[in-house]
C-alpha positions as CSV (number, residue, x, y, z in Angstrom):
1,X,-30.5,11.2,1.3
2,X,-31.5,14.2,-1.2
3,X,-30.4,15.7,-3.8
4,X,-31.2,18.1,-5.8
5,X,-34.8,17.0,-4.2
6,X,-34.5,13.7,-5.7
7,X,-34.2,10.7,-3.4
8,X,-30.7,9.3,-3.9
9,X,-30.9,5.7,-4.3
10,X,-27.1,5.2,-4.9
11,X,-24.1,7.2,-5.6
12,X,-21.6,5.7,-8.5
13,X,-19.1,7.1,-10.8
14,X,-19.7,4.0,-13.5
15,X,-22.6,3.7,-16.1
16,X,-23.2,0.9,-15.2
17,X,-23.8,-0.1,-12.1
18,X,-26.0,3.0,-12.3
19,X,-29.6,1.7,-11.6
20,X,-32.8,3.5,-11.0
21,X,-32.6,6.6,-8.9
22,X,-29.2,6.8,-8.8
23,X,-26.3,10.1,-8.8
24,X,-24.2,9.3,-11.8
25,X,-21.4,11.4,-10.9
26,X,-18.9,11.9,-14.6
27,X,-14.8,12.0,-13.4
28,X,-12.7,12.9,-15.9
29,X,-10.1,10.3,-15.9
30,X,-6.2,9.9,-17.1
31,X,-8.0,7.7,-20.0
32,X,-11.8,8.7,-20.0
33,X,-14.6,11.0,-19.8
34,X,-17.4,10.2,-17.5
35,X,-19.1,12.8,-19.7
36,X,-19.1,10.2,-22.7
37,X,-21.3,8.1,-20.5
38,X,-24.1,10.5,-19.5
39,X,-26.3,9.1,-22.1
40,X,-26.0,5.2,-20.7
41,X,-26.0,6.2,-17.4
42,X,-29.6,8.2,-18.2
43,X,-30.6,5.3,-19.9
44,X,-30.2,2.7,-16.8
45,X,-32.1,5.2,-14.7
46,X,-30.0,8.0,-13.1
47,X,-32.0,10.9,-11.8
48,X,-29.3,12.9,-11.1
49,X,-26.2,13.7,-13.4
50,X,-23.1,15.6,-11.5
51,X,-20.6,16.9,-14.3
52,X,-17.8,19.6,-13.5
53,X,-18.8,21.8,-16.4
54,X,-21.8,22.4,-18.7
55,X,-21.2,21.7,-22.4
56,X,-23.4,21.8,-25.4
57,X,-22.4,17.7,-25.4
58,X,-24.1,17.3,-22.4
59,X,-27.7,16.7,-23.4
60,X,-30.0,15.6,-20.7
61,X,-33.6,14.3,-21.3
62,X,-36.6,13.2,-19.5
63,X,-36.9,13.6,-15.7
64,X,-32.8,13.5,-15.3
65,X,-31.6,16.6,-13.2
66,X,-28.2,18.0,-14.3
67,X,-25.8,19.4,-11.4
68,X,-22.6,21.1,-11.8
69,X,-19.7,20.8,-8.9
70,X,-16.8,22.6,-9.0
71,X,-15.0,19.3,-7.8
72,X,-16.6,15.6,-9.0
73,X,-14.1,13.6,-7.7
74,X,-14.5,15.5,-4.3
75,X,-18.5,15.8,-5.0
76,X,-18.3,11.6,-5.1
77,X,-16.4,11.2,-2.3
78,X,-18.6,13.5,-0.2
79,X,-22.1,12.0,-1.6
80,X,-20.9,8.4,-0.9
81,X,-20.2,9.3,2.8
82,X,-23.2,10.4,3.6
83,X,-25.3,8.0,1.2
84,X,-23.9,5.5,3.2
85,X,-24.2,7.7,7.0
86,X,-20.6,8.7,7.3
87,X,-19.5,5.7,9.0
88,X,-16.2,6.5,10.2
89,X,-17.3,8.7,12.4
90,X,-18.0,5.6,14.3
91,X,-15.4,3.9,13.5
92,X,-11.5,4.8,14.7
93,X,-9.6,4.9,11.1
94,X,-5.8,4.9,10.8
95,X,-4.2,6.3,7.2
96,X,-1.0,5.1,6.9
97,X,0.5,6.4,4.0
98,X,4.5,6.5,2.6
99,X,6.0,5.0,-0.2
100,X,7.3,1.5,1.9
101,X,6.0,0.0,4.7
102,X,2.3,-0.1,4.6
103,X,0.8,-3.2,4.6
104,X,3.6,-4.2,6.9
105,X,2.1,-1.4,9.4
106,X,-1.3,-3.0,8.9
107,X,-1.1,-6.0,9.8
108,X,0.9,-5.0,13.1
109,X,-2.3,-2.8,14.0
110,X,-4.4,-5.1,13.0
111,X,-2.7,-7.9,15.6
112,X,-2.6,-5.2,18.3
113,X,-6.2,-4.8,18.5
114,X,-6.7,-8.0,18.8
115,X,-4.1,-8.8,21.5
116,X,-5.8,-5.7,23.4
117,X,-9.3,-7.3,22.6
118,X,-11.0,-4.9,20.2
119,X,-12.1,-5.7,16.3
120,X,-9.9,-4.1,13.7
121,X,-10.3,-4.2,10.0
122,X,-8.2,-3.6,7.5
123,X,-8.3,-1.8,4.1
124,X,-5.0,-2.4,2.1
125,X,-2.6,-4.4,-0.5
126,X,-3.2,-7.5,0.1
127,X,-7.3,-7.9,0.7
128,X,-9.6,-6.0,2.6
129,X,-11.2,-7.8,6.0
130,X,-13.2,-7.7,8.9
131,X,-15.0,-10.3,11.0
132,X,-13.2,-13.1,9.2
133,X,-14.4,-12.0,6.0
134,X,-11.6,-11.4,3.2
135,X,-12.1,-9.5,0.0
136,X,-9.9,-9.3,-2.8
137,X,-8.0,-5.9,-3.2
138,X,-8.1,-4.7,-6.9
139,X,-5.7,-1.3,-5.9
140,X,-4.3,-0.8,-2.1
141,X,-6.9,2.7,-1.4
142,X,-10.4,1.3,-2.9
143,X,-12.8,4.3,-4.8
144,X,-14.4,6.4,-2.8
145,X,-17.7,4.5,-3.4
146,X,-16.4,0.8,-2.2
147,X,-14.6,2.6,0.5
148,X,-17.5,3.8,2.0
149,X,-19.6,1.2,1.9
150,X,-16.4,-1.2,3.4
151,X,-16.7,1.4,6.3
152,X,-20.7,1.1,6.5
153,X,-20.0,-3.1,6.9
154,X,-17.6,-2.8,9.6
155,X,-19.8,-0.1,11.6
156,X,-22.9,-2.1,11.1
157,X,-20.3,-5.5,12.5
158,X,-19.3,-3.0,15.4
159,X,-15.6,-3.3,14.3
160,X,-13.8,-0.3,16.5
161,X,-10.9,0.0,14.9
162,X,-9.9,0.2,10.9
163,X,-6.3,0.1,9.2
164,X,-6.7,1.8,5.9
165,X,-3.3,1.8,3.5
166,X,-4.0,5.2,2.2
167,X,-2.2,5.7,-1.5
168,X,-0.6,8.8,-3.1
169,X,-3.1,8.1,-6.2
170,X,-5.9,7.9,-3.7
171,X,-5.0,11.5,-1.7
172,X,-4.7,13.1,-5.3
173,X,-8.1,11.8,-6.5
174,X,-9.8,12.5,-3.7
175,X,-10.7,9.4,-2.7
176,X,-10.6,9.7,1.3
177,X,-12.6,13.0,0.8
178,X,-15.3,12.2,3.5
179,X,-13.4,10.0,5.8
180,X,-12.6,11.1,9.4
181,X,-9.2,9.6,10.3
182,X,-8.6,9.8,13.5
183,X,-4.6,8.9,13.4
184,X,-2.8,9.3,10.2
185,X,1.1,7.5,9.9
186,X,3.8,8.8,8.2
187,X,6.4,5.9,7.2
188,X,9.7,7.4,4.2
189,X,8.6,9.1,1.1
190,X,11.2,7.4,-2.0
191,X,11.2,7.6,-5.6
192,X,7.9,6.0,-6.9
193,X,4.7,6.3,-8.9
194,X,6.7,9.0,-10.9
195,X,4.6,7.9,-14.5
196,X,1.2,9.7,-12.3
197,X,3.1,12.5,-9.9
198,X,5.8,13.5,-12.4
199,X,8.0,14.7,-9.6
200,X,9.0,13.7,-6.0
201,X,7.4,17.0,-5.0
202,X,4.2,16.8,-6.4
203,X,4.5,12.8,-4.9
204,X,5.1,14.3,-1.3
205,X,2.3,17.2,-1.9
206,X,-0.3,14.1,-2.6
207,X,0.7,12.7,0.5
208,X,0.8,15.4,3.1
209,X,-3.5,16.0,1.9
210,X,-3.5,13.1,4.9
211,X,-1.6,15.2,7.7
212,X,-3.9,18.4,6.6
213,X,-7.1,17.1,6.7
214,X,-6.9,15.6,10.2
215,X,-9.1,16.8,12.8
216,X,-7.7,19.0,16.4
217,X,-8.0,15.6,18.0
218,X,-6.5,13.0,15.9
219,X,-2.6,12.1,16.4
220,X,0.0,12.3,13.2
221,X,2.8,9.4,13.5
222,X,5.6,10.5,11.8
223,X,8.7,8.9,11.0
224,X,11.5,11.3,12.3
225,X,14.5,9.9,10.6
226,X,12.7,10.1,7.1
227,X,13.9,13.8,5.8
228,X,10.4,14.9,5.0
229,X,9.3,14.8,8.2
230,X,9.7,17.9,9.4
231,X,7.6,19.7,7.0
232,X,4.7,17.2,7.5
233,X,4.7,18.2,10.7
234,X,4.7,21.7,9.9
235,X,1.5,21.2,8.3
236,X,-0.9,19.6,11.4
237,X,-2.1,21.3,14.5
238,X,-3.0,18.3,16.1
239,X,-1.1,16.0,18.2
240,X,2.3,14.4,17.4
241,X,4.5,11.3,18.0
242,X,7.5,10.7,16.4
243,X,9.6,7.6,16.0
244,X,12.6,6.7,14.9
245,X,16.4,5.0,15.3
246,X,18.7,7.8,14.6
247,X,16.8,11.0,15.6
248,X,15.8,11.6,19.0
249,X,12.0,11.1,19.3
250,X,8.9,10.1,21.0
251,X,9.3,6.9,20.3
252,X,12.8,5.1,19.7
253,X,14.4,1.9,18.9
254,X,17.9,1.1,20.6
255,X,20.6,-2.2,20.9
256,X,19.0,-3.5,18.2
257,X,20.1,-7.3,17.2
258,X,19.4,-8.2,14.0
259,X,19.3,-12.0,13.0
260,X,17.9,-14.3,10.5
261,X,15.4,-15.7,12.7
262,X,14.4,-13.1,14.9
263,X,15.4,-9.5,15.5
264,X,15.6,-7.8,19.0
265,X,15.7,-4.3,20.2
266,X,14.9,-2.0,23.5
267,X,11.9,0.2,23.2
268,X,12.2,3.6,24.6
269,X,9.5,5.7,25.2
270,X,7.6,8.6,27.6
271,X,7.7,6.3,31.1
272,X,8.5,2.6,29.1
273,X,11.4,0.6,28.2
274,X,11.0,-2.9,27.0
275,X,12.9,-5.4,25.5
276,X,11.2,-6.6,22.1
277,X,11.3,-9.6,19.9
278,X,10.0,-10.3,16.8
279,X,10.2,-12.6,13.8
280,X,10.3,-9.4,10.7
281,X,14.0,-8.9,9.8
282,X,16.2,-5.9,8.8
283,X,15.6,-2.6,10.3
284,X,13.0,-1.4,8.0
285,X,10.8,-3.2,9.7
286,X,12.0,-1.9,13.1
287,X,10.4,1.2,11.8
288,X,7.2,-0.2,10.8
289,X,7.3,-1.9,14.4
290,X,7.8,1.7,16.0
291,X,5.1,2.9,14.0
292,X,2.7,0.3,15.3
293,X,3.9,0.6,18.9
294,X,3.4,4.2,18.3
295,X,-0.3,3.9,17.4
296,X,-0.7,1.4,20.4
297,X,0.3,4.2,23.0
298,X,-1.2,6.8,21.3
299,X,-4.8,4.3,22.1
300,X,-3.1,3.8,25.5
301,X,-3.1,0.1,24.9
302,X,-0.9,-2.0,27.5
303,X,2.5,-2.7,26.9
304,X,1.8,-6.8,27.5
305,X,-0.3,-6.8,24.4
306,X,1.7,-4.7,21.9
307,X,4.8,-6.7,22.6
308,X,2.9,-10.3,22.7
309,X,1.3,-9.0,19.5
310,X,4.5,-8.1,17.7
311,X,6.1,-11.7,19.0
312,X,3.3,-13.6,18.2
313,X,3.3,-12.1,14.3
314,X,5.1,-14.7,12.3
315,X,5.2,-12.7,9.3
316,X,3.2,-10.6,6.4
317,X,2.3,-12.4,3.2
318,X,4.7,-11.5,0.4
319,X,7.1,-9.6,3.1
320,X,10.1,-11.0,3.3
321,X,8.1,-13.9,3.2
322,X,10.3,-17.3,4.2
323,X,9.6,-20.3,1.9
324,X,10.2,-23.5,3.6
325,X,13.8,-25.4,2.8
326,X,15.0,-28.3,3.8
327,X,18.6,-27.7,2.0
328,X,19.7,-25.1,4.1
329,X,19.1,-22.5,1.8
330,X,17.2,-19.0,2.2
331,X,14.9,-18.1,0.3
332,X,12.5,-15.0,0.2
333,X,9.8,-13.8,-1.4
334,X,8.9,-9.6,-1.4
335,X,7.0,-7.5,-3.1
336,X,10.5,-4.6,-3.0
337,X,9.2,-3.1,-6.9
338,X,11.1,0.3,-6.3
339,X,14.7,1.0,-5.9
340,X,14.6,1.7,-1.5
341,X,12.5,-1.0,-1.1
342,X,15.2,-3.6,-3.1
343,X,17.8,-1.4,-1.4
344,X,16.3,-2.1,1.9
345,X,15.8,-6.0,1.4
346,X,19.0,-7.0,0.0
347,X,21.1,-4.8,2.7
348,X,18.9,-6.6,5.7
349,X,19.6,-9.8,4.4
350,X,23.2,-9.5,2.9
351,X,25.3,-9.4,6.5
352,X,22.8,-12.6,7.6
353,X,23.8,-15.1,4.8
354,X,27.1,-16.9,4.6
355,X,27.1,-17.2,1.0
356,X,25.6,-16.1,-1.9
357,X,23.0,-13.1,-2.6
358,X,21.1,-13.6,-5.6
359,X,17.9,-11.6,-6.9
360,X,15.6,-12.4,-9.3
361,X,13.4,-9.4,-10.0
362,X,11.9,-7.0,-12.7
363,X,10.1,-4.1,-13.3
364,X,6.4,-3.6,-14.2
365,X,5.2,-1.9,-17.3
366,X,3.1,1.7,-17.6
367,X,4.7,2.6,-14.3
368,X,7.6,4.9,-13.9
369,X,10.2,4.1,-16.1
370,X,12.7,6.9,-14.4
371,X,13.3,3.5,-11.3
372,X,14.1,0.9,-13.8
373,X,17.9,1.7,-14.7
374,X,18.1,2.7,-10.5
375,X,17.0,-0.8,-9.8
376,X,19.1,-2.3,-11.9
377,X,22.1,-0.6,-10.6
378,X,21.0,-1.1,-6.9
379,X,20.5,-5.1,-7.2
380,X,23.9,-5.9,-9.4
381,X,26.0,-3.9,-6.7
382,X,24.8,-4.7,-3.9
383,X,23.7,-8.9,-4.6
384,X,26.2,-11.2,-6.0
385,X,24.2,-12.2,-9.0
386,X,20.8,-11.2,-10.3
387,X,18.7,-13.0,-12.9
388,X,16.3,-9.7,-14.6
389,X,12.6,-11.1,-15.4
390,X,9.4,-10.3,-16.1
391,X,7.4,-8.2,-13.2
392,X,4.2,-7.7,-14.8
393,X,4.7,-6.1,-18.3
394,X,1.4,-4.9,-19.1
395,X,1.1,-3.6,-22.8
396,X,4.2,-2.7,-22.5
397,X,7.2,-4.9,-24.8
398,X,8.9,-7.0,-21.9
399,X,12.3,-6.7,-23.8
400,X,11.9,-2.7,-23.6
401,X,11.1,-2.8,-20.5
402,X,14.5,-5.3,-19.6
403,X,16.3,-2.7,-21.8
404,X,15.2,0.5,-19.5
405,X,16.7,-1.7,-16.2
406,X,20.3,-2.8,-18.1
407,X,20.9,1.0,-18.6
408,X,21.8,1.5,-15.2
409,X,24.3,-1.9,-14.7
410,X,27.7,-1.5,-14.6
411,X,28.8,-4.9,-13.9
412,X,28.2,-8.2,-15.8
413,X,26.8,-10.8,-12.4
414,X,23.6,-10.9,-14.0
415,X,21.6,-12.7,-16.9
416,X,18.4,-12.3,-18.2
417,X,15.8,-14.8,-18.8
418,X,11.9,-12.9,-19.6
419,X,10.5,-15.9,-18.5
420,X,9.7,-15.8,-14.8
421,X,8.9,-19.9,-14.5
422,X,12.2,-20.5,-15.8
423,X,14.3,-17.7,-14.4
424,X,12.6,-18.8,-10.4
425,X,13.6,-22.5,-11.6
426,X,17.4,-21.5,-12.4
427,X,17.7,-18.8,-9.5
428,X,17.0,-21.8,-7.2
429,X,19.4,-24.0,-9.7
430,X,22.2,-21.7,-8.4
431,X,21.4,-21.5,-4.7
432,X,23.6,-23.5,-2.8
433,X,23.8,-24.4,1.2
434,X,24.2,-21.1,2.7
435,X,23.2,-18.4,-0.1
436,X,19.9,-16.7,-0.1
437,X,17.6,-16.0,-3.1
438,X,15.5,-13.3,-3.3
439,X,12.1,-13.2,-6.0
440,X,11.2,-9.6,-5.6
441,X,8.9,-7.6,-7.1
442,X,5.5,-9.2,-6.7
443,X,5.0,-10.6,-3.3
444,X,1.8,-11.3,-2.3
445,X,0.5,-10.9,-6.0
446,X,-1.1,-14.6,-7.6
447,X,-1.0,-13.3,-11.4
448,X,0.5,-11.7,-14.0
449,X,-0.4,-9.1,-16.6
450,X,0.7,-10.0,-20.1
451,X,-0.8,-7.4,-22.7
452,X,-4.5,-7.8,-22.5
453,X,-4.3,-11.2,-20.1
454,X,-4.3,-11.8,-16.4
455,X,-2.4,-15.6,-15.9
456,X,-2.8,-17.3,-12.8
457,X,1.3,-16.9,-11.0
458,X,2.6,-16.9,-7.5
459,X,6.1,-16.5,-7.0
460,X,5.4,-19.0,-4.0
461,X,3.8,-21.3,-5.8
462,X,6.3,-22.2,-8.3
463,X,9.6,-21.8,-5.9
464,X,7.3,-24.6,-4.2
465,X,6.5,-26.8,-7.2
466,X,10.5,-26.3,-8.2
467,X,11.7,-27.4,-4.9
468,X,9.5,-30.8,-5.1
């Protein structure tokens, strides 16, 4: 690859990794300049500097080329993909973007494949994998860079198919800029990530960049009984399937049992009806189901293997995740951090359990403080008794953060104990036979960020080392 007439050698938007005959490509960020690190990134041997305008700052020396881009996030994006061959042109990627639901969707792909007997990885949440290989996630839509080179692994492994959780952060900055998706799934659009998009509009916006930039032949999946979907599918000319409970649509969920073991619906669609089982609970995740199944016919995979798939799917780490009890008690673990998701969780559970609801849970710091007070109006009306914690606080004062949540209580069933050890240890003091608890909030998620420090902590962890 050339540019500029220098042979590219690598493509990065960090000083440095930057090494000799490298693009060092400057993105202004919320918190930094890339400009600022022109002169390190010369240093460690960049050949070509991309910047998005010339200043008299900008100095650059020796043999360094300087190029200017109207866009350098989209510039990076672009120059990775083809550094690294456009891979997903070989590949068969599925965006699945939405505020809840994701990860969820994933992994049901991801089982699908298999069941059919193609290779599927998957870019998201929890880790990224392929093969057998896992690699941690550090954010749920990688950079551009990382992303590309993922892609480049799985073509080179012949994987057919890849699951890519595409973010709202991720669409704004560009980051899937060079990717050819060839489905892209809608799931709900809620209140969330508010701190970056400032509004719900400019949140929606960020996502729809998905649904416009896919090609004549790919297929949108769109959740019809979300209220946005109508104008996402204003804005594709491509194919369409819908699915949904309420709304009629391509693809649609009816009878539906719900139980705490097991769920069971009918699936209706164009020349099938089946009756499905599966071990997710509440109907959320009869959505995320139908979104799945929707993918599958839109691949014209058999019925046999979609429904052996989604029976054989025990559940998603940090998803309504069940932690073993011998007392008869029920207890979950999910990663619900905004006011649907808890809404969501707590009403799937609540006409299951014979007794008590409680929720421990919290809210995590330098992220939209607008959901705290709804969150803490949603869990005290709708649980019998929450315990307020930490999430992860960040730099943020944990005590503020507690204070932002109480704003929206009205009742007094709750208590609040910072310390998320001890308020796990006396949620589970409470629960008797029969009631349910709920740790919400971090899932999947093995740490915690405290200020400047990242503790080892798993919500399953300690509920385990409480119970023995």
């Amino acid at each position: 690859m050339k540019i500029a007439e220098v042979e590219v050698k690598g493509v990065t938007c960090n000083s440095k990794a930057v090494k000799k005959g490298f693009i060092f490509v400057a993105i202004r960020g919320n918190r930094q300049n890339g400009s600022c690190f022109i002169k390190e990134a010369i240093t460690n041997g960049a050949s070509v500097v991309v910047v998005e305008r010339k200043s008299p700052q900008i100095i650059i020396s020796g043999k360094t080329k300087l190029l200017v881009v109207n866009n350098s996030r989209n510039f990076l994006a672009e120059s990775s993909a083809e550094f690294y061959g456009r891979p997903s042109d070989n590949l068969r990627v599925i965006g699945i973007t939405g505020t809840n639901g994701k990860t969820t969707i994933s992994y049901l792909i991801e089982a699908m494949a298999k069941e059919s007997g193609c290779s599927c990885g998957v870019i998201g949440t929890i880790n990224h994998r392929f093969k057998g290989k896992e690699i941690p996630a550090k954010n749920t839509t990688p950079g551009p860079v990382e992303l590309q080179q993922l892609l480049a692994k799985m073509h080179a492994q012949r994987i057919k198919y890849c699951a890519m959780e595409v973010s709202s952060h991720a669409l704004d900055q560009e980051r899937v800029s060079g990717i050819n998706f060839s489905r892209a799934v809608f799931t709900n659009l809620t209140q969330d990530h508010l701190d970056y998009h400032k509004n719900l509009e400019s949140y929606f916006l960020a996502k729809t960049k998905l649904f416009r930039a896919l090609p004549a032949s790919g297929v949108a999946i769109i959740n019809n009984d979300d209220k946005y979907s109508f104008r996402i599918k204003k804005l594709t000319s491509c194919r369409l399937i819908s699915y949904g409970i309420n709304n009629k649509s391509t693809v649609m969920a009816k009878d539906i049992v719900f139980g705490i073991q097991e769920t069971k619906f009918t699936l209706i669609a164009p020349g099938l009806k089946s009756r499905i089982k599966t071990h997710l609970i509440g109907r959320y995740n009869i959505y995320n189901i139908l979104a799945a199944i929707s993918w599958g016919i839109s691949e014209d995979l058999h019925l046999k293997d979609i429904k052996s798939a989604i029976e054989k799917l025990r559940n998603v780490p940090g998803r309504l995740e069940k932690v073993n009890c011998k007392e008869g008690r029920n207890i979950f673990v999910d990663y619900a951090h905004t006011p649907d998701a808890l809404f969501n969780v707590i009403s799937a559970l609540r006409p299951l359990i014979p007794g008590r609801m409680i929720v421990i849970f919290g809210c995590g710091g330098e992220r939209d403080r607008l959901k705290r007070p709804k969150m803490g109006k949603i869990v005290t009306q709708l649980a019998d008794y929450a315990i307020i914690t930490n999430d992860n606080p960040r730099s943020e004062d944990p005590l503020c953060i507690i204070k932002d949540i109480r704003r929206g209580i009205r009742k007094d069933n709750y208590c609040v104990i910072p310390d998320r050890f001890i308020a796990i240890k006396a949620g589970l003091r409470l629960t008797k036979n029969g009631d349910c608890l709920i740790i919400a909030g971090k899932g999947h998620e093995e740490y915690q960020v405290l200020k400047n420090r990242i503790l080892h902590f798993s919500d399953r962890e300690v509920v385990q080392k409480c119970l023995r």
